[in-house]
N, C-alpha and C positions, 0 to 999 in steps of 0.2 A: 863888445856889447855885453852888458849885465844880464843876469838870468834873472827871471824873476823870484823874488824870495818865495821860498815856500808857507803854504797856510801853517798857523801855528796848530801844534798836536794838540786831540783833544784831552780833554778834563773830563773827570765825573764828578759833576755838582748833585749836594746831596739838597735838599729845601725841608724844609718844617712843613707837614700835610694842612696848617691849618692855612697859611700861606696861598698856598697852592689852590686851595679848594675854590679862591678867589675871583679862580683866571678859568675860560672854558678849555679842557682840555688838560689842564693842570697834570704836573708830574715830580713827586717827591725826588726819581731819579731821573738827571739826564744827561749826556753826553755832547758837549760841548767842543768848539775851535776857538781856544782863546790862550795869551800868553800872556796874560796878565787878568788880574778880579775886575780891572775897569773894563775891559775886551768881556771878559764874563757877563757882567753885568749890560753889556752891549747886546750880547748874546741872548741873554735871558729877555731883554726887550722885545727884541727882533722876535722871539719866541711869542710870550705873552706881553704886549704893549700894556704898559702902565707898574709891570713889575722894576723898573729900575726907581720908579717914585715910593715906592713902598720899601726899598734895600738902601737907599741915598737919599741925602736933602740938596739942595740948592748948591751947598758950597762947592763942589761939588763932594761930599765923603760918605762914607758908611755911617748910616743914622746909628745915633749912641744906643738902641734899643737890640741890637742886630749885630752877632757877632760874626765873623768870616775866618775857618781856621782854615789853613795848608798846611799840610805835613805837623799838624798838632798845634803850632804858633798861630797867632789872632795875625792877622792879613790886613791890608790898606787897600786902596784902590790902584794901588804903584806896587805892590807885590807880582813878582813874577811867578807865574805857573808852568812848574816841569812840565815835560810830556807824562802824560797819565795819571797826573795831580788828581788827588780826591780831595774835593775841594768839598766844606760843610758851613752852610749857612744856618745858622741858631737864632732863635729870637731870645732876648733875656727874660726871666723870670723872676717880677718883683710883689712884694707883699708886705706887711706887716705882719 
């Protein structure tokens, strides 16, 4: 008989305040079970429902506006997340 897999380790997700301030309860940091940005991104739902519509669009992927870095590299939705991954969601900053 197989054991069951273990929960994945968590992550520290860092969020943009402005972000946040959207959702009741909102949290710049939080502490996550995810092994992968799309398990993140699950997570963050489950947390405040409607934040995975605001981080992703339909295809499903990380909207172009919205960057996702692990360990310093830009991150996919298929990125995998170490254990104790500080994971940094950024929104992009455009102007003329």
């Amino acid at each position: 008989m197989n054991a069951p897999s273990p929960a994945p380790a968590k992550v520290r997700v860092r969020l943009p305040a402005h972000l946040v301030r959207l959702f009741p309860d909102g949290a710049t940091h939080v502490e996550l079970q995810a092994a992968s940005v799309g398990e993140m991104m699950d997570a963050l739902e489950a947390l405040w429902p409607g934040m995975r519509h605001r981080l992703c669009d339909e295809s499903p992927a990380i909207r172009r506006h919205i960057n996702v870095f692990v360990g310093g590299r830009r991150a996919q939705l298929d990125t995998a997340l170490p254990p104790g991954a500080d994971v940094f969601v950024i929104t992009a900053i455009s102007g003329g």
